[in-house]
C-alpha atoms as an extended CHARMM CRD file, in Angstrom:
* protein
*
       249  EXT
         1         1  UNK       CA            150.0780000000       77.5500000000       10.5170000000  PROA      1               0.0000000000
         2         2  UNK       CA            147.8300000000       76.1750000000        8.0020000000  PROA      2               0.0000000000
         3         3  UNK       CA            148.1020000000       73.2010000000        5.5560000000  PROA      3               0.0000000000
         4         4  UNK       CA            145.8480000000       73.9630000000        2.7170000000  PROA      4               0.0000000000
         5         5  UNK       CA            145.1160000000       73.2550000000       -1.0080000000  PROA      5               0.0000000000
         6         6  UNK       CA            145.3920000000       76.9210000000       -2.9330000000  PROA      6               0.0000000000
         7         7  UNK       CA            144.1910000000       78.1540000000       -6.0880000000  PROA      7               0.0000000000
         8         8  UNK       CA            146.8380000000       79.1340000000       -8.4650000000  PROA      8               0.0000000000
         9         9  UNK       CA            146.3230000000       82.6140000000       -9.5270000000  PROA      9               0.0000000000
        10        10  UNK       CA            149.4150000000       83.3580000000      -11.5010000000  PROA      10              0.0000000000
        11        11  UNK       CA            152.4490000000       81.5100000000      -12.4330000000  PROA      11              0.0000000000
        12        12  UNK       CA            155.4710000000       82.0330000000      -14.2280000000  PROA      12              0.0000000000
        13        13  UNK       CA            159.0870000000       82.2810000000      -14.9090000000  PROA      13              0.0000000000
        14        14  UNK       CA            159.4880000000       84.5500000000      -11.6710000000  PROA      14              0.0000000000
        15        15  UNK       CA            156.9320000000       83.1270000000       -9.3660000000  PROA      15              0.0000000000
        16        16  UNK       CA            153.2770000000       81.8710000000       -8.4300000000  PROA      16              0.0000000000
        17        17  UNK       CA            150.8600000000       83.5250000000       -6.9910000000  PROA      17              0.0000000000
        18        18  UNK       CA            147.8570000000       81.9140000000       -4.5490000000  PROA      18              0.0000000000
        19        19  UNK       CA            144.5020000000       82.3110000000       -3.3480000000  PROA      19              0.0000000000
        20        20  UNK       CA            145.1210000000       81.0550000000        0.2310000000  PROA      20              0.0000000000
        21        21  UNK       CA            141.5800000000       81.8070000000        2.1040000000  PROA      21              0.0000000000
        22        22  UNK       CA            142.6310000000       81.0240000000        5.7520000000  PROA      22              0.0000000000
        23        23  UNK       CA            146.1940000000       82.4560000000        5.1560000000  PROA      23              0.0000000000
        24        24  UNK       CA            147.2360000000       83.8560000000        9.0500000000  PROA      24              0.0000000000
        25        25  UNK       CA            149.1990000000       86.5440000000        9.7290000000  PROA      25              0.0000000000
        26        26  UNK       CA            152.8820000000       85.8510000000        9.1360000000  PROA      26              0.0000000000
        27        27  UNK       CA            156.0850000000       87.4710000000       10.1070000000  PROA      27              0.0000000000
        28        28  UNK       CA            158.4910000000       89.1340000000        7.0000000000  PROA      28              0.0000000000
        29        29  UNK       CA            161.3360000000       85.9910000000        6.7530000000  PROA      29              0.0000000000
        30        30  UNK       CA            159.0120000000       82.8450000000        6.8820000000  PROA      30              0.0000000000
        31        31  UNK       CA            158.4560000000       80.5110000000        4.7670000000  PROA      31              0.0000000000
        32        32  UNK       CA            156.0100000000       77.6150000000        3.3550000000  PROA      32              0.0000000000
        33        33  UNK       CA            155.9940000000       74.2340000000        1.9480000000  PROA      33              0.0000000000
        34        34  UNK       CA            155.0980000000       74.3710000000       -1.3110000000  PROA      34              0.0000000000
        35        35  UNK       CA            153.2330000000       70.6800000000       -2.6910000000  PROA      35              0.0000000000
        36        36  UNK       CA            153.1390000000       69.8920000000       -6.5740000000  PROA      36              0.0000000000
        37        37  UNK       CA            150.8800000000       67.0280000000       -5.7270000000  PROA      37              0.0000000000
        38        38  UNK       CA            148.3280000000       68.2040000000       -3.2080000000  PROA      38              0.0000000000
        39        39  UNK       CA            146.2470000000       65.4570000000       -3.9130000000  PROA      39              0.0000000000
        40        40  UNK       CA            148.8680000000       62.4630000000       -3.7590000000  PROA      40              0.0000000000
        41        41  UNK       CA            148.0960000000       61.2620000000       -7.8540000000  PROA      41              0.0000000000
        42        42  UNK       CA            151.2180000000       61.3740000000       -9.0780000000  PROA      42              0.0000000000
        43        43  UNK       CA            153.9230000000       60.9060000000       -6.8870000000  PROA      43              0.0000000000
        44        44  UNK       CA            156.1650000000       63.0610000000       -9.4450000000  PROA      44              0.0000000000
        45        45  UNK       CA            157.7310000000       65.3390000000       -7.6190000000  PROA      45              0.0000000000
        46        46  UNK       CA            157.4770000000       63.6660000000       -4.5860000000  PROA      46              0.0000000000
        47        47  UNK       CA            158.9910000000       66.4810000000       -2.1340000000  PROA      47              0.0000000000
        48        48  UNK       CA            157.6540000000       70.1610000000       -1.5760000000  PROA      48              0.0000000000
        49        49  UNK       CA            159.7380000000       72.9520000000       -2.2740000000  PROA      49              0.0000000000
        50        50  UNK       CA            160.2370000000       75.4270000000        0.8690000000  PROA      50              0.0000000000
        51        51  UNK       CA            159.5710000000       79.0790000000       -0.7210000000  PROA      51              0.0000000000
        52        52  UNK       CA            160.1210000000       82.1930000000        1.1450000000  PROA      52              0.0000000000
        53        53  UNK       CA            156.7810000000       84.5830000000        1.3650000000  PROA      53              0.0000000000
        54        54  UNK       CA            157.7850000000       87.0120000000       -1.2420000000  PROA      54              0.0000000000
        55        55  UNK       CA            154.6220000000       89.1410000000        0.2440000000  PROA      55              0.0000000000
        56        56  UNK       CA            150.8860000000       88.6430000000        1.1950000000  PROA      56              0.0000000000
        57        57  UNK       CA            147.3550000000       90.2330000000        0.9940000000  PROA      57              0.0000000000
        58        58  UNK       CA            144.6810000000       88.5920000000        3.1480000000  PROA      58              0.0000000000
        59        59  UNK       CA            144.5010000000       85.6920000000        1.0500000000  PROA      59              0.0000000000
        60        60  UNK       CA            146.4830000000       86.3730000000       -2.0080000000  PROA      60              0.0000000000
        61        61  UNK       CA            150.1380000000       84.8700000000       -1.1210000000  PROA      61              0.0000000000
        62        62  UNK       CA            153.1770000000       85.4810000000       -3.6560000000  PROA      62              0.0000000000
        63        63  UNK       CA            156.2390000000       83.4500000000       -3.9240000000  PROA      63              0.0000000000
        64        64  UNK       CA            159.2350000000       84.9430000000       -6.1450000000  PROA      64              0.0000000000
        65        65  UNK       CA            161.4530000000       81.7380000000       -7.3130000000  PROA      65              0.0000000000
        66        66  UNK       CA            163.8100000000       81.7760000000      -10.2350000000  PROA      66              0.0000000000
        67        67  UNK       CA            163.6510000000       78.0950000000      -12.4680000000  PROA      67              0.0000000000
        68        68  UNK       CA            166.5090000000       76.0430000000      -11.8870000000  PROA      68              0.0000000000
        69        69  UNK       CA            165.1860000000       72.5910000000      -11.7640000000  PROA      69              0.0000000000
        70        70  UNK       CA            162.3630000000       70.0240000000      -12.2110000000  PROA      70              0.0000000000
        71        71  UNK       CA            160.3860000000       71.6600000000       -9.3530000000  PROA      71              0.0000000000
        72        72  UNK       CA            160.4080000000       75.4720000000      -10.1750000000  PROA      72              0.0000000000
        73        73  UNK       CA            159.8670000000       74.3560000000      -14.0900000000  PROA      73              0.0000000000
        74        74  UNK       CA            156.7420000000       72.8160000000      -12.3290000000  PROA      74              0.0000000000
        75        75  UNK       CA            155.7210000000       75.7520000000      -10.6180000000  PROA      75              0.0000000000
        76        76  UNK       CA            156.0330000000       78.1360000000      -13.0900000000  PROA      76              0.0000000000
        77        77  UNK       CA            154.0500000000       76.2060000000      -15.6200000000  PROA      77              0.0000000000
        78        78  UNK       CA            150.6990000000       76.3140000000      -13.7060000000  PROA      78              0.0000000000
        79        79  UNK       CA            147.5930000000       77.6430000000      -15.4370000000  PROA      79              0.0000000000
        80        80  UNK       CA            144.9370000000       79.9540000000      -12.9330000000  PROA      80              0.0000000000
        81        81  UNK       CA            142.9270000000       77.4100000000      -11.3460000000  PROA      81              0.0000000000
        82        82  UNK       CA            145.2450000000       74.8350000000      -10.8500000000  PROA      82              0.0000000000
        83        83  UNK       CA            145.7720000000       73.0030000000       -7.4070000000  PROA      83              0.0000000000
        84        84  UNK       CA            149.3240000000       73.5550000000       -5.1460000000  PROA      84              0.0000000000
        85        85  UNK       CA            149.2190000000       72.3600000000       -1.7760000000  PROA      85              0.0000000000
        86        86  UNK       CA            150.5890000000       74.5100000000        1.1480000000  PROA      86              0.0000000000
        87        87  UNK       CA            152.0160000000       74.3100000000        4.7020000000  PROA      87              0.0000000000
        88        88  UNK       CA            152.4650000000       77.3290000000        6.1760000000  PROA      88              0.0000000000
        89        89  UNK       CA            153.7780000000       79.8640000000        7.4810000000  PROA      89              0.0000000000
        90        90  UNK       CA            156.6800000000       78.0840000000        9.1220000000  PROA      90              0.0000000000
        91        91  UNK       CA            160.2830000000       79.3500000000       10.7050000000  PROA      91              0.0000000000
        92        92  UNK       CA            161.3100000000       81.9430000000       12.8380000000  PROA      92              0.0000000000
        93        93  UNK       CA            161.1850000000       85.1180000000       10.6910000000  PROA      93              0.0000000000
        94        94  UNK       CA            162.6620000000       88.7200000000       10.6720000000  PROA      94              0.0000000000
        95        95  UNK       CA            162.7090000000       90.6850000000       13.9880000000  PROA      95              0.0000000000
        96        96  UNK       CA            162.3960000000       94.5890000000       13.6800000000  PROA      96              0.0000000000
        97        97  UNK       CA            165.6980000000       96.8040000000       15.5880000000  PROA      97              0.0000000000
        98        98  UNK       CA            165.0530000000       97.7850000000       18.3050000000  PROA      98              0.0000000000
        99        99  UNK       CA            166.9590000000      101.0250000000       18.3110000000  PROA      99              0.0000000000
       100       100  UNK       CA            166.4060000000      103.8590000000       16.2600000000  PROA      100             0.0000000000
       101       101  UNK       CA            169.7080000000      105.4680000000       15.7630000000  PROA      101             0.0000000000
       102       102  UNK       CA            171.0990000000      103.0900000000       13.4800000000  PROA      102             0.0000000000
       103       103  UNK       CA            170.0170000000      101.7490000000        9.8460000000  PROA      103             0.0000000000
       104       104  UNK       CA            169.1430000000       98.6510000000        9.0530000000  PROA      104             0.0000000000
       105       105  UNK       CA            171.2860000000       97.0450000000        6.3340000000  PROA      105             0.0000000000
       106       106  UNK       CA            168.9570000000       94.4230000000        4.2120000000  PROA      106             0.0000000000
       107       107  UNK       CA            171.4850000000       92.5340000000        2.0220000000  PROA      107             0.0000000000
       108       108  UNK       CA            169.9810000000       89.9940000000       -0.7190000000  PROA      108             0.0000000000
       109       109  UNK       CA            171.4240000000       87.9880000000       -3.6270000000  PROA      109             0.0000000000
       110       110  UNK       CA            169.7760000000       85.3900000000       -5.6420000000  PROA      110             0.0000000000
       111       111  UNK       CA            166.2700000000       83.6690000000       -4.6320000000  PROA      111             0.0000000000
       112       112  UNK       CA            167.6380000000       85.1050000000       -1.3820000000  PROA      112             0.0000000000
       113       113  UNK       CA            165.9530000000       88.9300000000       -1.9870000000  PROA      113             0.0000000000
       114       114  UNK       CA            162.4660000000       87.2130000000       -1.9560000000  PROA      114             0.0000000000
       115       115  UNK       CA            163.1050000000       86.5020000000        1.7070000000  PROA      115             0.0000000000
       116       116  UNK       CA            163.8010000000       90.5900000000        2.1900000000  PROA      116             0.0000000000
       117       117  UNK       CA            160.7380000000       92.0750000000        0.6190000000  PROA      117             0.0000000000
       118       118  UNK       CA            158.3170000000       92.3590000000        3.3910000000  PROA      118             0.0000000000
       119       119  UNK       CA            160.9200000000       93.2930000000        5.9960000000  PROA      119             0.0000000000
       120       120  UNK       CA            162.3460000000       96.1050000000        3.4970000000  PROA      120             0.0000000000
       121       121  UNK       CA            158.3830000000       97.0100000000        3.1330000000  PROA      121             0.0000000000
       122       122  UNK       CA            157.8790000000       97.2580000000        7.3390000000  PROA      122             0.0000000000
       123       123  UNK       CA            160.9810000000       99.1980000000        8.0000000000  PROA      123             0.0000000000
       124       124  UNK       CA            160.1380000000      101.9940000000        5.4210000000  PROA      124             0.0000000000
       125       125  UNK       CA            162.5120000000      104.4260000000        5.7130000000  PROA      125             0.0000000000
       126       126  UNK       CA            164.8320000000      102.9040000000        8.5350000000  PROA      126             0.0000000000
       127       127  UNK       CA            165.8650000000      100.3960000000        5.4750000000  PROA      127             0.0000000000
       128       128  UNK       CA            169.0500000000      100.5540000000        3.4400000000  PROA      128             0.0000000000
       129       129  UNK       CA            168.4800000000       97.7560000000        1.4660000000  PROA      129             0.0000000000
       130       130  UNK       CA            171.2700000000       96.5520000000       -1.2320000000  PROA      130             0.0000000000
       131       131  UNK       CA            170.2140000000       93.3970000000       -3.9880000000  PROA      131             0.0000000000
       132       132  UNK       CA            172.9400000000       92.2780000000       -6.0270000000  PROA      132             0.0000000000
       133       133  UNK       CA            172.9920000000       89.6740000000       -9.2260000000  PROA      133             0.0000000000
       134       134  UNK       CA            174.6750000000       87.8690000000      -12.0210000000  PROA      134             0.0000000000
       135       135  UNK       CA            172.3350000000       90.9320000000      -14.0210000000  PROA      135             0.0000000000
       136       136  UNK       CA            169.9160000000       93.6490000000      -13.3610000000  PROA      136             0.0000000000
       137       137  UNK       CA            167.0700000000       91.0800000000      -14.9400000000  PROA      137             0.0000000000
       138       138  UNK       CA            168.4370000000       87.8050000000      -12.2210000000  PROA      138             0.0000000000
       139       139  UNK       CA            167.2550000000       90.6690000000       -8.8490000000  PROA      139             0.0000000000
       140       140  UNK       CA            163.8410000000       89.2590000000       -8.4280000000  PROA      140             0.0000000000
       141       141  UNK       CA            161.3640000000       91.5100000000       -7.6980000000  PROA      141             0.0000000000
       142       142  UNK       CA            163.4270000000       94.6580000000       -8.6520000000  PROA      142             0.0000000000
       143       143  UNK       CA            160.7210000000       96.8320000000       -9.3160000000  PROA      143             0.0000000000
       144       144  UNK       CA            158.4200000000       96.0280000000       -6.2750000000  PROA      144             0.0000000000
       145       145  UNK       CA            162.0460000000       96.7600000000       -4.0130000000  PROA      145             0.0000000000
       146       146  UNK       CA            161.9150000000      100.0960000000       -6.2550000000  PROA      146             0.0000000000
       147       147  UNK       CA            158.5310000000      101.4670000000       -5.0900000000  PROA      147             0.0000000000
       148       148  UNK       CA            159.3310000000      101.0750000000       -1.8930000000  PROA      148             0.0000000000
       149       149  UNK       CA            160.2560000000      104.2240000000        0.1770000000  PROA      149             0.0000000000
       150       150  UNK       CA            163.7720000000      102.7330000000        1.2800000000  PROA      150             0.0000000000
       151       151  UNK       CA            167.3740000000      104.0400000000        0.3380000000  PROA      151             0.0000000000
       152       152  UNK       CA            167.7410000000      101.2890000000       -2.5620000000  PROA      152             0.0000000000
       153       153  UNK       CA            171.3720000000      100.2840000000       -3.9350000000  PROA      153             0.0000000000
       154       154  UNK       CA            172.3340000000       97.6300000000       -6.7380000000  PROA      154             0.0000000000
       155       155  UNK       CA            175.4790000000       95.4150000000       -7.3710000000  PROA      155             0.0000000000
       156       156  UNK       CA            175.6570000000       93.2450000000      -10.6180000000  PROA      156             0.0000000000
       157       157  UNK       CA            178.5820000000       90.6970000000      -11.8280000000  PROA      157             0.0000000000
       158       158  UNK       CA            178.2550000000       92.1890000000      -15.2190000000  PROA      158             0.0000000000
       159       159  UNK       CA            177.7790000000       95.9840000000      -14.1990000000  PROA      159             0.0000000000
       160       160  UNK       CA            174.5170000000       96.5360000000      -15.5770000000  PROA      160             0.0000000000
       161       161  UNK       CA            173.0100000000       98.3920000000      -12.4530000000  PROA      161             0.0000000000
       162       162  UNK       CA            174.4020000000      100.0170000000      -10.3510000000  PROA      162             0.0000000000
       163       163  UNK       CA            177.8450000000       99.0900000000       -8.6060000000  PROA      163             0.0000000000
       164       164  UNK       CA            180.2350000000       96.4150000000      -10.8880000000  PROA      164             0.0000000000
       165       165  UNK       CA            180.9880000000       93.4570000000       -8.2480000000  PROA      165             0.0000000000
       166       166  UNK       CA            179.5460000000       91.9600000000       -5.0010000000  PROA      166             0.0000000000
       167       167  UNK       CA            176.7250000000       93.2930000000       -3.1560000000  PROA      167             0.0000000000
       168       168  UNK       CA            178.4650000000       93.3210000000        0.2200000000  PROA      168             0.0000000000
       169       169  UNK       CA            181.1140000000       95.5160000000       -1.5030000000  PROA      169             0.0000000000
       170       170  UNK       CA            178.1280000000       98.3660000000       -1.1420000000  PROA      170             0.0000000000
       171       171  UNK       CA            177.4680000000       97.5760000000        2.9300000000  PROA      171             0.0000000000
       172       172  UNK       CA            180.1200000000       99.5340000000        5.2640000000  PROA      172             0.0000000000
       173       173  UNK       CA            178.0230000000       99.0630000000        8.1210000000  PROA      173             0.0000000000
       174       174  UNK       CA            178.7830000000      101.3030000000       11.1690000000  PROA      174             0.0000000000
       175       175  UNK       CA            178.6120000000      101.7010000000       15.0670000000  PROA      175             0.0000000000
       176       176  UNK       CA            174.5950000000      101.5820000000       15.8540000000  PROA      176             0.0000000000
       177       177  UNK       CA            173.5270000000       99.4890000000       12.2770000000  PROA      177             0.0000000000
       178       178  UNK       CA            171.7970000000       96.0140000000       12.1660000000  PROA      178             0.0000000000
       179       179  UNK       CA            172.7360000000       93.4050000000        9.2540000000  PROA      179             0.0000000000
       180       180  UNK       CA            170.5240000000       91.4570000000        7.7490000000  PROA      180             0.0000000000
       181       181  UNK       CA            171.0230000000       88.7830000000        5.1040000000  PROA      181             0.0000000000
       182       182  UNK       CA            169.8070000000       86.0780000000        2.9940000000  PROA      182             0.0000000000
       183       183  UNK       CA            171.4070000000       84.5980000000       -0.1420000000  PROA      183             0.0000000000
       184       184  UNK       CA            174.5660000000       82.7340000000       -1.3750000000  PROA      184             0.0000000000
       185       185  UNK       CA            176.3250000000       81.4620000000        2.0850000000  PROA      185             0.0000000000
       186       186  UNK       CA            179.3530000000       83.0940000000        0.7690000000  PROA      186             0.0000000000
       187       187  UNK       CA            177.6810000000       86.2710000000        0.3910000000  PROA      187             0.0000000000
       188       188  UNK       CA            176.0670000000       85.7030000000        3.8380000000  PROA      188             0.0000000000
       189       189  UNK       CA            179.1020000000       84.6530000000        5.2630000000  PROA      189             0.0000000000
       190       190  UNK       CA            181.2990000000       88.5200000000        3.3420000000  PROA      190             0.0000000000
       191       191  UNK       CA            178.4390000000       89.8150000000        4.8970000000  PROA      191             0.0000000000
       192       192  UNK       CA            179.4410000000       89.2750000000        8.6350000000  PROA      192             0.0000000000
       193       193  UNK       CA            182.2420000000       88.8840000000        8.5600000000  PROA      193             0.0000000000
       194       194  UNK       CA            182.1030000000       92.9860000000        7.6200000000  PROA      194             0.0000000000
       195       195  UNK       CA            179.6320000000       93.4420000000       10.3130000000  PROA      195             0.0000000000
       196       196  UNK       CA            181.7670000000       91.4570000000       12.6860000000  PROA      196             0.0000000000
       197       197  UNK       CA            184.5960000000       93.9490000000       11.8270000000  PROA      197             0.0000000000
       198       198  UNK       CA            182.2980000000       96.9520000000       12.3810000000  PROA      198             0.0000000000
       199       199  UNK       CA            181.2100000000       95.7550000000       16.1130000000  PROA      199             0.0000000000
       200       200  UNK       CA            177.3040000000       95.5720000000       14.5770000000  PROA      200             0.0000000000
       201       201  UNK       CA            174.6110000000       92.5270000000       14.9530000000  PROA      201             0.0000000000
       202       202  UNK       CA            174.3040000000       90.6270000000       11.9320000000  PROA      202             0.0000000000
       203       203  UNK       CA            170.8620000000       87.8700000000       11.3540000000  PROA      203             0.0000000000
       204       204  UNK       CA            171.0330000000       85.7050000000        8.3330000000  PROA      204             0.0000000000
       205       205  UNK       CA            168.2060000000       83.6250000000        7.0700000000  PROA      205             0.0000000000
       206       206  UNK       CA            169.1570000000       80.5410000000        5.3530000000  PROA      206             0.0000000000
       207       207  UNK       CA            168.4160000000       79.0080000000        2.6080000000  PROA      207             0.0000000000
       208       208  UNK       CA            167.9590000000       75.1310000000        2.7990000000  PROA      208             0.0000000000
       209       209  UNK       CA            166.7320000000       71.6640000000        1.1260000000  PROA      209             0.0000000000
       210       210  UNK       CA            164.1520000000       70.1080000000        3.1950000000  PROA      210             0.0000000000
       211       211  UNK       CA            161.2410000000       67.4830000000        2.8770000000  PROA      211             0.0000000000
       212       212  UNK       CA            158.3900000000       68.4030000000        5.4530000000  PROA      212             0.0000000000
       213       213  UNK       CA            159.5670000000       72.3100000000        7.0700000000  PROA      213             0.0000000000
       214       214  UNK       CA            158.6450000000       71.3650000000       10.8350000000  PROA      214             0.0000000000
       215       215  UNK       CA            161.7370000000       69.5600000000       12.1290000000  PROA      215             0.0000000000
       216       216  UNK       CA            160.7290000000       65.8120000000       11.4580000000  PROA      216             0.0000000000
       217       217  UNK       CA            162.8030000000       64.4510000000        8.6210000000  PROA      217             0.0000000000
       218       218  UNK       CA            166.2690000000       66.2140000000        9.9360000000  PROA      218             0.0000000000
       219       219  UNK       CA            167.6060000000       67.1150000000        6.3630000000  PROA      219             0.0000000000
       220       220  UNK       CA            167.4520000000       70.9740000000        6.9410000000  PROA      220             0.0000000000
       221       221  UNK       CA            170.3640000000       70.5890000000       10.0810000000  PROA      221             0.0000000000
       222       222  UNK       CA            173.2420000000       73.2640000000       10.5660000000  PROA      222             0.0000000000
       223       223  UNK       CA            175.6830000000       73.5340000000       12.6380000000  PROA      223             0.0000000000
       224       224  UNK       CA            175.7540000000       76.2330000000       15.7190000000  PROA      224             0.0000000000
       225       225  UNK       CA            177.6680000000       77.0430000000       18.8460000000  PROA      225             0.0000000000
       226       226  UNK       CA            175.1670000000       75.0900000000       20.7490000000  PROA      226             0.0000000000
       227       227  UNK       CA            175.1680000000       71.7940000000       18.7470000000  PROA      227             0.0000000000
       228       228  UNK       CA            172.9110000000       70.9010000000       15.5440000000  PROA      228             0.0000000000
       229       229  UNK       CA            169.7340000000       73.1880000000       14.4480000000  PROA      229             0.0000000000
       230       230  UNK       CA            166.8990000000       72.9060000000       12.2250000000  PROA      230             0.0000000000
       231       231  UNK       CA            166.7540000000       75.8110000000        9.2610000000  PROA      231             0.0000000000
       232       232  UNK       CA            162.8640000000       74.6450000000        9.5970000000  PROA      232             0.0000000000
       233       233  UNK       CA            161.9590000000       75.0930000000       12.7400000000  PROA      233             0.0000000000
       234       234  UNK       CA            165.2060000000       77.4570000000       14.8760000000  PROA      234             0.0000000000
       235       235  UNK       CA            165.9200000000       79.2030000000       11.7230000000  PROA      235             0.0000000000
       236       236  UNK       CA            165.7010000000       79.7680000000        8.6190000000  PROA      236             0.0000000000
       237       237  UNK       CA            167.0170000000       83.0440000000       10.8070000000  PROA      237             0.0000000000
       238       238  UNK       CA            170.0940000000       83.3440000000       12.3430000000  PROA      238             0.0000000000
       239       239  UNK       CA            171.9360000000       85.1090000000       14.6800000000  PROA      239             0.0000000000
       240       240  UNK       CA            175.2170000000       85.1130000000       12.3650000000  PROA      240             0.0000000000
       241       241  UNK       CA            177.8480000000       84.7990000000       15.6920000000  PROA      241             0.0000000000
       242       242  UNK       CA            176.0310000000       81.3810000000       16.3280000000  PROA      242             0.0000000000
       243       243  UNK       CA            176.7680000000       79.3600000000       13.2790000000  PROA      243             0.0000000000
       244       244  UNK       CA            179.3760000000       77.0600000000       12.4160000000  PROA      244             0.0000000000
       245       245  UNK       CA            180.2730000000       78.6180000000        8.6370000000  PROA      245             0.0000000000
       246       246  UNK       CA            182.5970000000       76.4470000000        8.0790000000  PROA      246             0.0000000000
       247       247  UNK       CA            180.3940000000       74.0610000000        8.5370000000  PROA      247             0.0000000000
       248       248  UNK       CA            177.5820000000       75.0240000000        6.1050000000  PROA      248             0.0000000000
       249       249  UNK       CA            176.9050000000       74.0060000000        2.7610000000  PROA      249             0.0000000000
């Protein structure tokens, strides 16, 4: 882990892109803290924003985001050059199968695919990896998922790629698959619920509000089987059987 000031090398509606010298070598699933103010000037946003690696390079670090507030209108108005400060990598990320009968079944919706990139990526062909969205321009990074070598489905509210509906409508997971989700929490919850009824593992990564990503200002808790966890610093992934969905935001 590394706290850092980057370089911004890109920015816009759909992401930012770094320049991250001493980046480390990360696991597919983590995340980082994401600073606005690296230099403490302004005070305006005050919090960082946790972003999902979308995918890395050595230095060059991508985050895929879509605007919804203050903070991503922020991020996506940067200019090359600018200053963002970052904390990272942080969480407990994707972990591979272990078995090689079985597929694994990647299921993203909204800022939720970002998360699902570099795991898609590692698994290659063992993937079956299904994005859904309001529309076929809300899947972020829909043409990166495209070059991959992975069996690739779509689900859209409006029909306009692929399969009219829900994304988990596409997963009919069977004996010997792996789930793995990140998105809505009623999409992640559809989603194991089906892989509870199929008798397969299901890991979701979730998606939280927090202030400083390593377990000290306690606004990233959900609730488990074994009492209270941090999305920070247990999570952001899951083994689905251990959380409390009902009591999830």
């Amino acid at each position: 882990m590394i706290r850092a000031i980057a370089s911004v090398l890109r920015a816009d509606a759909h992401g930012v892109t770094l320049d991250v010298p001493e980046w480390p070598a990360h696991r597919p699933g983590q995340f980082a803290m994401l600073s606005l103010d690296p230099h403490g000037l302004h005070l305006d946003p005050l919090l960082p924003r946790p972003m999902a690696v979308f995918r890395a390079d050595g230095g060059r670090v991508e985050f895929r985001f879509h605007v919804v507030g203050r903070g991503t209108a922020l991020l996506a108005a940067l200019s090359p050059g600018d200053d963002l400060g970052v904390l990272g990598p942080l969480g407990n990320g994707f972990t591979a199968p272990a078995g090689s009968g079985g597929r694994a079944i990647l299921v993203g919706g909204g800022t939720g695919t970002a998360s699902l990139y570099e795991f898609a990526a590692q698994l290659g062909s063992r993937a079956r990896v299904l994005l859904g969205g309001r529309t076929r321009g809300a899947i972020l990074g829909l043409a990166d998922f495209e070059a991959l070598p992975v069996d690739l489905q779509f689900a859209t509210e409006d029909g306009s790629s692929g399969h009219r509906g829900l994304v988990t409508e596409l997963m009919a997971p069977e004996p010997g698959d792996e789930v793995f989700a990140c998105g809505p929490t009623a999409m992640m919850d559809a989603a194991w619920r089906l892989a509870q009824a199929a008798g397969v593992p299901c890991h979701v990564s979730l998606e939280s509000r927090m202030a400083c990503g390593i377990g000290i200002c306690l606004g990233c808790v959900v609730p488990t089987d074994q009492g209270f966890r941090y999305v920070c610093t247990d999570g952001p992934v899951f083994d689905a059987e251990r959380l409390d969905w009902k009591g999830l935001p």
